[in-house]
C-alpha positions in Angstrom: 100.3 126.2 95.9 102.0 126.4 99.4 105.2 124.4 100.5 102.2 123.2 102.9 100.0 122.5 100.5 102.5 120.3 98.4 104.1 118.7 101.7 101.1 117.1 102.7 100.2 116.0 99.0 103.5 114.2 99.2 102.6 112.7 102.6 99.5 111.8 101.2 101.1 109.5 98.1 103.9 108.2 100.5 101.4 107.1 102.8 99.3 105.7 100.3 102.6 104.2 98.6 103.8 102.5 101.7 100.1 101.1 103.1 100.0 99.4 99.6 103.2 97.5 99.6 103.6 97.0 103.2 99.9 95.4 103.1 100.8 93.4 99.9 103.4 91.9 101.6 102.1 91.1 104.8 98.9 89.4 102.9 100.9 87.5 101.0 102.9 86.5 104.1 99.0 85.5 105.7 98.3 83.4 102.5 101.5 81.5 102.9 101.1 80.6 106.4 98.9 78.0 108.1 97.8 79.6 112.0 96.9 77.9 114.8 94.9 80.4 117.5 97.6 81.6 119.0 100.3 81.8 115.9 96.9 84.2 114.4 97.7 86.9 116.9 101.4 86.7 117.1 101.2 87.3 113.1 99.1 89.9 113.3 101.0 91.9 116.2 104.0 91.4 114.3 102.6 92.7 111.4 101.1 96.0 113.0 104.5 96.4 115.2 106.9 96.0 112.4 104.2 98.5 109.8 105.1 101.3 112.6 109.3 101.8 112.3 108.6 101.2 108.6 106.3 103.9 107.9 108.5 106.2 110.3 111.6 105.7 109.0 110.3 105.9 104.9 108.1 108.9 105.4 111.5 110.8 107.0 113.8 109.4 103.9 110.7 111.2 101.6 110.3 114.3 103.3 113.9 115.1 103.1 114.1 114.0 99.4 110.7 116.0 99.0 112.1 119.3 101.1 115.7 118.9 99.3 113.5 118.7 95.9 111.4 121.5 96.7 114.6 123.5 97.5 116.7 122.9 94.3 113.5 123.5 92.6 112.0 126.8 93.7 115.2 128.5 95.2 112.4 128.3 98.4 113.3 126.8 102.1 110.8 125.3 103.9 109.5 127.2 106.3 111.3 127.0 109.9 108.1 128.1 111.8 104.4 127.2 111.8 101.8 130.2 112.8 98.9 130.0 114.6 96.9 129.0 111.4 99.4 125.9 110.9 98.6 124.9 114.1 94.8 125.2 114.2 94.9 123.3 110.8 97.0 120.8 112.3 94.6 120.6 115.7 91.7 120.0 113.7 92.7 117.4 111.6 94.1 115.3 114.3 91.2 115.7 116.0 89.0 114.2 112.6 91.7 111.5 112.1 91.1 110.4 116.0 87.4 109.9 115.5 87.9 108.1 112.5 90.2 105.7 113.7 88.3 105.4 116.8 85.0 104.2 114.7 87.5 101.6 113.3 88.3 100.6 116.8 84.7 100.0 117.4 83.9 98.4 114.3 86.8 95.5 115.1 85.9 95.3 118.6 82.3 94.6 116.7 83.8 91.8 114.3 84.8 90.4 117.5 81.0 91.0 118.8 79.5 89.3 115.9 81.5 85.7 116.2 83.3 86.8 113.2 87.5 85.6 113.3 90.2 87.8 115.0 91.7 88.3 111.7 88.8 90.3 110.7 89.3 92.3 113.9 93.0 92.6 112.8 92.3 93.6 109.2 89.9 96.5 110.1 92.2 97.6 112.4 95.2 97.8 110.2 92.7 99.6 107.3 91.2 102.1 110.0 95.2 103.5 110.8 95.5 103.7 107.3 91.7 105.5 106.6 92.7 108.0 109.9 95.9 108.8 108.6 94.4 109.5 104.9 91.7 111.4 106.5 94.2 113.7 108.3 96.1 115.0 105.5 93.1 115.4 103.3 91.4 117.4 106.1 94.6 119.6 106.2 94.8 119.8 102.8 91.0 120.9 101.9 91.4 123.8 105.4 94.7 124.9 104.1 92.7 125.7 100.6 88.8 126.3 102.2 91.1 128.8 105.3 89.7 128.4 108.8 
């Protein structure tokens, strides 16, 4: 399996990892409150705003540990450059993430459509940033096997 290969399995559990407790705690957080219409969208701006420094900050403590692992483990650097391949892999897979988070877009912006509550708009949109990014690496991950 390449360093690839393995760094995007571990981005695919971190991100998976994090999604889960972060959304845990935030829903417990809802459950606890009692929203007016305006406290509804401070909450849930909060919520997103405060999921993004998070997620940075966590998945750069895990790919050090991971690439400091994979080091001690295999005698192996990670590679210092990414070819052509890398990058077409990389291309692609944004591009599929984009789409798919963009159809989440919609699909809120079609809760809102349908009379149904912001927080329904807010909920699909925190799930379809989760979905893109989990589409992403698995779209890497099955082009780095399958080749482009």
């Amino acid at each position: 399996m390449s360093f690839q290969e393995k760094k995007n399995i571990v981005s695919l559990c971190s991100t998976t990892l994090i999604f889960a407790l972060y959304s845990m705690y935030v829903f417990q957080r809802y459950q606890s409150e009692i929203f007016d219409s305006t406290d509804t969208f401070k909450f849930w701006g909060a919520a997103i705003l405060i999921l993004i420094p998070v997620a940075i900050v966590a998945k750069i403590i895990i790919h050090i540990v991971f690439s400091i692992i994979h080091t001690i483990a295999t005698n192996e650097k990670e590679p210092s450059f990414a070819d052509e391949l890398d990058k077409l892999i990389e291309l692609r897979a944004t591009r599929i993430s984009h789409y798919v988070f963009v159809l989440g877009f919609v699909a809120s912006m079609g809760s809102l459509v349908m009379d149904m509550s912001p927080n329904v708009m807010f909920i699909i949109l925190f799930f379809s940033g989760f979905v893109s990014e989990v589409v992403g690496i698995i779209t890497q991950l099955y082009l780095y096997r399958r080749g482009v």
